[in-house]
N, C-alpha and C positions, 0 to 999 in steps of 0.2 A: 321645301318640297323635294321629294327625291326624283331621279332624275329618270324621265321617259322610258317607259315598257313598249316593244316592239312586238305584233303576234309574228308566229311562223306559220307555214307550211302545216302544221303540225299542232292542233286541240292541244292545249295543254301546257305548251310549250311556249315562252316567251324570253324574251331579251334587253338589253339595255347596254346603249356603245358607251367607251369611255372617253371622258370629253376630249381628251388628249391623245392618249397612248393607241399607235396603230399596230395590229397583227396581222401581218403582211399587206396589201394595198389598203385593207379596211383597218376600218377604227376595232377597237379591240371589246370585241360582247359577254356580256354576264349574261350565264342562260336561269331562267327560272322552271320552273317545275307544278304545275297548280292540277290540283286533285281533291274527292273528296274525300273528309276523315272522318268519322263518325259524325257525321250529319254538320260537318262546316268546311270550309271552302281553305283548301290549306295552299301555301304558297311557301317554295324552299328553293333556296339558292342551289346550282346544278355546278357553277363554276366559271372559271373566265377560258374564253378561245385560246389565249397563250398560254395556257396552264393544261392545255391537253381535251378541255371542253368541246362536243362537237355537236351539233345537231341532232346528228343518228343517236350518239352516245347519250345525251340527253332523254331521246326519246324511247331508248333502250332501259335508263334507269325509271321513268314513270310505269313503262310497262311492267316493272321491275313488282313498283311497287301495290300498283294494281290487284296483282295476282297476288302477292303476300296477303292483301287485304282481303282479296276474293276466299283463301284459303284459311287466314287466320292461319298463317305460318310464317313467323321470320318478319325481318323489322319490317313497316307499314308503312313510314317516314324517312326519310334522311338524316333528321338529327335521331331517329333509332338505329340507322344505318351505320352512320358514324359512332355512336356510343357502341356498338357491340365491335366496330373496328379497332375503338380506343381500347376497350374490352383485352381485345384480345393479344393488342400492342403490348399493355401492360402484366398481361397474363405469360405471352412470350420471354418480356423483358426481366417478372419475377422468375421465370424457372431457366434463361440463363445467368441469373443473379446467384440462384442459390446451387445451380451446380457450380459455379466460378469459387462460392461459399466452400463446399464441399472440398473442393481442392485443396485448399487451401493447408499447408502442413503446421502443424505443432512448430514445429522449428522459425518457420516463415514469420506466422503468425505472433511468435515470444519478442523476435527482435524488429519488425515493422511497429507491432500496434502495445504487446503487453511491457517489453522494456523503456518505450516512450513516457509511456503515460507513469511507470512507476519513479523515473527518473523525476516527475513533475510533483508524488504524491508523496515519496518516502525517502528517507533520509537518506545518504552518501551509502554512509555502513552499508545498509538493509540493500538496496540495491547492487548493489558491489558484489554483496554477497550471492544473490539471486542468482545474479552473471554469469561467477565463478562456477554456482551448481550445476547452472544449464549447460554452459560449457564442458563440465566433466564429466556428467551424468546425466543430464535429461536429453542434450541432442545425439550424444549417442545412441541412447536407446531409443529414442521415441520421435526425435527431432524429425525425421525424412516421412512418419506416419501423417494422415488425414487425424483429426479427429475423432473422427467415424471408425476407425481403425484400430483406435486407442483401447484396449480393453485392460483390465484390472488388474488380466494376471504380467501384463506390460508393465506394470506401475509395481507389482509385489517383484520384479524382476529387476527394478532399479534399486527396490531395498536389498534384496539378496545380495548385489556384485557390493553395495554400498559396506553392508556387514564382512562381507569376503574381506573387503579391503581392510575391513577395521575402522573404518570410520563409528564416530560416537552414533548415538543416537537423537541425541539433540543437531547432528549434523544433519543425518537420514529425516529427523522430522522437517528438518526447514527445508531441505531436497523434495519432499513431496509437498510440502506447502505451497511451495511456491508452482509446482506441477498443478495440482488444488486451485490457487487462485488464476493462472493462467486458463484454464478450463472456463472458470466462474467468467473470467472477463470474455471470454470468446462467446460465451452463454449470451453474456449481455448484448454483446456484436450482434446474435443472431448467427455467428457464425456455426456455431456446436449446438444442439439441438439434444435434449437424451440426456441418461442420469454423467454424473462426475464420476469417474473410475476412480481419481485421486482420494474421492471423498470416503470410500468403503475402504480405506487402508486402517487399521487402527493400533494404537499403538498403548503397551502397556505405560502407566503412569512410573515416572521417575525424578528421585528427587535431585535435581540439579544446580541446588544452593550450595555455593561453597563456602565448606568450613574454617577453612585456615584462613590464619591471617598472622601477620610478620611480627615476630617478638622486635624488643625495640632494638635488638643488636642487629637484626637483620635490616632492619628500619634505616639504622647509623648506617650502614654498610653500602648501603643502597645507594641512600642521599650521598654518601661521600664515592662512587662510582659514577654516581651519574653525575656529579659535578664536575668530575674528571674528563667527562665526553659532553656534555651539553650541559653551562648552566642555565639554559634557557629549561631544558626539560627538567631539570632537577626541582627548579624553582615551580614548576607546574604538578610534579609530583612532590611537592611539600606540600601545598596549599590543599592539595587534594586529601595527602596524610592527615595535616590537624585543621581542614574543614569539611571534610565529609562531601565536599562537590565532585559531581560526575564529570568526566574528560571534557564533553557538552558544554555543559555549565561554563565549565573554567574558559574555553574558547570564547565564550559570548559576553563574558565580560567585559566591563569597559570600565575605564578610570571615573566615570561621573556613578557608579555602583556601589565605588570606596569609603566610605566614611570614615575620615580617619581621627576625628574627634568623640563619635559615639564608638568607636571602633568595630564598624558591622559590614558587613556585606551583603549587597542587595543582591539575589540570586531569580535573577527572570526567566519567561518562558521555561521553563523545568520540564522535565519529559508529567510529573504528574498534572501539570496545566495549574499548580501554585507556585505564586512567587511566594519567596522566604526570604529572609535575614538571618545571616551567619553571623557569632561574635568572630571577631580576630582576637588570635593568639597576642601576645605582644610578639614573638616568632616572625607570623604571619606576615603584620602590620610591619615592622621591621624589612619582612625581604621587599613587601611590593614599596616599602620607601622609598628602596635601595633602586627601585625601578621606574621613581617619580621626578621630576613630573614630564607627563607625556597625555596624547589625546587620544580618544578610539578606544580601539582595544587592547587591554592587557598587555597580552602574550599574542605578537603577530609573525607570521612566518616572513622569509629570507626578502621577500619582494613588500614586506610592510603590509599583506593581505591579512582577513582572519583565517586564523587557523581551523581546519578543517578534517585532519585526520594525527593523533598523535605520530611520532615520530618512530620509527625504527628503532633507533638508540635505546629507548625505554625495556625495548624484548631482550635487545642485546646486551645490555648492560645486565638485564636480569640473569641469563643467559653465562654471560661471563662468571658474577658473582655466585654461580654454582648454586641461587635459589632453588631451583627446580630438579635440581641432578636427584636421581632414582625417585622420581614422583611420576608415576605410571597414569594415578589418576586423572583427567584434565582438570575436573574439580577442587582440586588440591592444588594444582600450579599456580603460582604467582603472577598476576597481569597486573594491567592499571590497577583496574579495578577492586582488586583486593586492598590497594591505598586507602578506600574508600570504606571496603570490612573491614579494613585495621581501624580506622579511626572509629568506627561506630562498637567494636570488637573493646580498647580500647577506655572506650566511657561508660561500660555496660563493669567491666570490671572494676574499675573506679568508683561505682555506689553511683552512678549517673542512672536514672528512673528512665524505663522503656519508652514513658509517652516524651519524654526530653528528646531522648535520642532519636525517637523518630520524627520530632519535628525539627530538628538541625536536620536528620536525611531527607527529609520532604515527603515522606512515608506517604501515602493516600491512606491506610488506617494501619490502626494496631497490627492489626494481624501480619501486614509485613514484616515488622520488628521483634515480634515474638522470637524470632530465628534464634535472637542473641539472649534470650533469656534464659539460658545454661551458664553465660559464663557471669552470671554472679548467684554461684552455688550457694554462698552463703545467707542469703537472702531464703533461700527456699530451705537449708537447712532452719534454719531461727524458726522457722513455720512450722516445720515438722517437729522440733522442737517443743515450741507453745502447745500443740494437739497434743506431743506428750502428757505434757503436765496436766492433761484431762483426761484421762485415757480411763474411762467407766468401767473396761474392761481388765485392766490389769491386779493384778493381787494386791488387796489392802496394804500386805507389809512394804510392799514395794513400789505401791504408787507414790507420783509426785501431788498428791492432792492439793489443789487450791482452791478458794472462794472463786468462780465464775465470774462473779460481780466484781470484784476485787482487782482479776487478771486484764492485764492489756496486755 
């Protein structure tokens, strides 16, 4: 049973002390409130005396709601009273939410909330690079702006200084890319509200596969400089040469991967989400002998960690050996990675079949590999070739005529 109602003074008005707790010489009162509500007898808590509750005050909110009722204006009840309070609490508390939102800078917003989270979602590289952009070109221009602020011809204004400079375009595209996804995530925050200014940038299409790739004297030249400065990277840039694995790959290797009876390599996690198996060269198999036996991984940096970002020495060594000297294009310059079009470069001239080749690179389809299918001319000559010797078209004396059925 709950514990005794007192009347007052005052219709309507009632109380209840607390068994214990005094407010000042008296025991401490819970006021109630009883009135009628559309035809029942309604009864609401008013408050406790130390908490500011008073008699008067009491009998100022009945009257309160009286007249609401009388009027059919404004809450009728207490707990209507309170809900249009809370109402308005959280009505107050959204609109200094989203002015605080509002404030909030491009710049702020890139290194609190969007640089976190990509650190958590994307590779070493990929954010590194992000960094680097923001840092030279998007806090510049845009960093100190609101969002709200940000408009398109702000964003055609980072490509313009970008092109002044001479930066590539492949650089300029990942400089608003990431401009692009930084917006998108702020979007998702709630923070930005409104179209993407990044997203209306458009850019012509360019083909940015490169062609070259290291004849084998540049290959020798290489391997025999970088031995000279690092055989740790030389040995990494072999395996890359005559196996076709990405920087990646080669890092995440581990000695339980090797097989060195079937001669293969287990090649996991890959950026296209297949594992593969590479053969070893007898080459190959020879160097990582020469590096056996051990546990973990591979090729670990100075402190026995995995390795995580190729070395220096690799650009340099390139660099030295005068690869690159009057090659304007970046396309054409020599990196890792072209280790990787040589090898595949390589077995396509060899008479090695495109679907081969692209499952030693872990290709996700044909179409990737297609690239290399120039450099075995002679293949597609012998073709054109064959359609000669049927050629309906050309003059009796001088065609190759053969049986159709006959021809393979």
């Amino acid at each position: 049973m709950g514990a005794k109602k007192f009347s007052t003074s005052i219709k309507g008005i009632r109380y209840r002390e607390h068994a214990t707790r005094k407010h000042g010489v008296k025991k401490d009162r819970y006021y109630f409130i009883r009135f009628q509500y559309k035809g029942k007898r309604i009864e609401e808590g008013a408050g406790w005396a130390s908490e500011g509750m008073t008699l008067t005050k009491a009998t100022a909110i009945l009257a309160e709601l009286k007249e609401a009722a009388r009027l059919g204006k404004g809450a009728t009840t207490l707990n209507e009273r309170r809900a249009v309070r809370d109402q308005k609490k959280a009505e107050e508390a959204a609109r200094i939410e989203a002015e605080q939102k509002a404030m909030v800078t491009f710049g702020d917003f890139f290194t609190d909330q969007y640089m976190p989270r990509a650190k958590q979602i994307k590779k070493p590289n990929s954010w590194r690079t992000e960094q680097t952009l923001f840092d030279n070109w998007l806090l510049p221009s845009i960093g100190p702006k609101t969002f709200n602020e940000i408009a398109f011809k702000d964003i055609e204004q980072i490509r313009w200084k970008m092109q002044k400079a001479k930066r590539s375009q492949t650089t300029i595209k990942y400089a608003i890319a990431t401009a692009r996804q930084t917006f998108k995530y702020a979007a998702e925050l709630d923070i930005f509200k409104g179209e993407n200014p990044a997203s209306k940038m458009k850019f012509s299409k360019v083909d940015n596969k490169r062609d070259r790739f290291l004849t084998q004297s540049e290959a020798r030249q290489l391997l025999e400089a970088l031995m000279q400065r690092s055989p740790q990277v030389r040995d990494i840039a072999y395996l890359s040469l005559y196996s076709g694995l990405r920087s990646a790959e080669i890092f995440n290797l581990k000695w339980t991967d090797i097989d060195f009876d079937s001669s293969l390599i287990a090649v996991r996690d890959t950026k296209s989400g297949k594992n593969r198996h590479v053969p070893m060269t007898a080459g190959v198999a020879e160097m990582l002998r020469g590096n056996h036996p051990a546990t973990g991984y591979i090729f670990r940096s100075t402190t026995g960690e995995k390795i995580k970002l190729l070395s220096r020495t690799f650009a340099r060594t390139v660099e030295a050996a005068g690869l690159n000297d009057n090659v304007d294009d970046t396309r054409q310059k020599i990196v890792f990675h072209s280790l990787r079009h040589t090898f595949a470069s390589w077995l396509v001239q060899s008479g090695t079949p495109l679907y081969t080749v692209g499952e030693l690179l872990g290709h996700s389809s044909l179409e990737m590999t297609k690239r290399y299918s120039h450099l075995a001319p002679d293949n597609m000559r012998d073709a054109i070739s064959n359609l000669e010797a049927i050629d309906v078209a050309a003059p009796e004396s001088t065609s190759k005529v053969v049986s159709i059925q006959n021809h393979k």
